[in-house]
Each structure stands twice: as structure tokens, then as C-alpha cells.
C-alpha positions in Angstrom: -34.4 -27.6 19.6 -33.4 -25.0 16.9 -31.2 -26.9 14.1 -28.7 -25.0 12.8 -29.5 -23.4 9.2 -26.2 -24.3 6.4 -24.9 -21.9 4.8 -26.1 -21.3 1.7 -23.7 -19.5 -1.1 -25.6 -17.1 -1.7 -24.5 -15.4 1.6 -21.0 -16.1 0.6 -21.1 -14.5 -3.2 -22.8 -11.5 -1.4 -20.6 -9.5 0.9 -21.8 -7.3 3.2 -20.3 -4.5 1.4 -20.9 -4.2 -2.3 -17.5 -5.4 -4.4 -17.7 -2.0 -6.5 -17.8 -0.2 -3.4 -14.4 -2.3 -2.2 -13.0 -2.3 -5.6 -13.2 1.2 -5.7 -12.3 1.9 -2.2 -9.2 -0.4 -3.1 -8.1 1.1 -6.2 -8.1 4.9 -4.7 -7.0 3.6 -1.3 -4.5 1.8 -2.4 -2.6 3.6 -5.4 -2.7 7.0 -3.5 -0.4 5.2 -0.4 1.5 3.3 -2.7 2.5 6.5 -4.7 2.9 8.4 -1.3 5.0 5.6 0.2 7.0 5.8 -3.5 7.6 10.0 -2.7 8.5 9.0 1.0 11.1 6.1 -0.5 12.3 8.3 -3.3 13.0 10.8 -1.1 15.2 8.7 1.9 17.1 7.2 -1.2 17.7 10.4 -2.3 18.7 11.9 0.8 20.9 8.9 1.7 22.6 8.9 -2.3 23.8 12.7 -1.7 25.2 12.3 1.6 26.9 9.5 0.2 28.0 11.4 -2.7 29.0 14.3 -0.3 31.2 12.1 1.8 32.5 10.3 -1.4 33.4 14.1 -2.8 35.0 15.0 1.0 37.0 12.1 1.4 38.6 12.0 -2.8 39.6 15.9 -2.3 41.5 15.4 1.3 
């Protein structure tokens, strides 16, 4: 019978995608949607803090 072969860390250490390639893949990845999540935030808050301030202004002048 075949005996199972352990696992040796080598296999671990080495992914099966290079870490530059991930890290790099992470970095652009990653910052571009957080700073497009940031516009898509930035811009709700900013919608929601002048209707606010529209219905503040409409309800102080009746």
C-alpha cells in the first residue's frame, strides 16, 4: 500500500502563487476599492449632511 508522503515545509513557505505577485495584487487591489468605497462613503455622507442641513434651514425659517 502507498503510505502517505508528510508534508514537508517547503510546500508550505512556497505558495502556489508567488508573494510579490499577491503583495502586489493586494496593494493595487486593495487601496484602489478602499479609495473608491471612501468617494462612494464621502459622497452618501455628503448627500445625507445637506439634506439635513436643507430640512434644518426649512424648518428654522417656518
Amino acid at each position: 500500500r502507498k503510505r502517505s508522503t508528510p508534508i514537508q515545509p517547503y510546500d508550505i513557505s512556497r505558495p502556489l502563487v508567488p508573494l510579490g505577485v499577491i503583495k502586489r495584487y493586494l496593494t493595487l487591489d486593495s487601496f484602489s476599492q478602499i479609495t473608491r468605497t471612501i468617494k462612494v462613503v464621502a459622497l452618501r455622507i455628503s448627500k445625507c449632511l445637506f439634506h439635513f442641513v436643507v430640512c434644518v434651514l426649512i424648518v428654522t425659517m417656518n
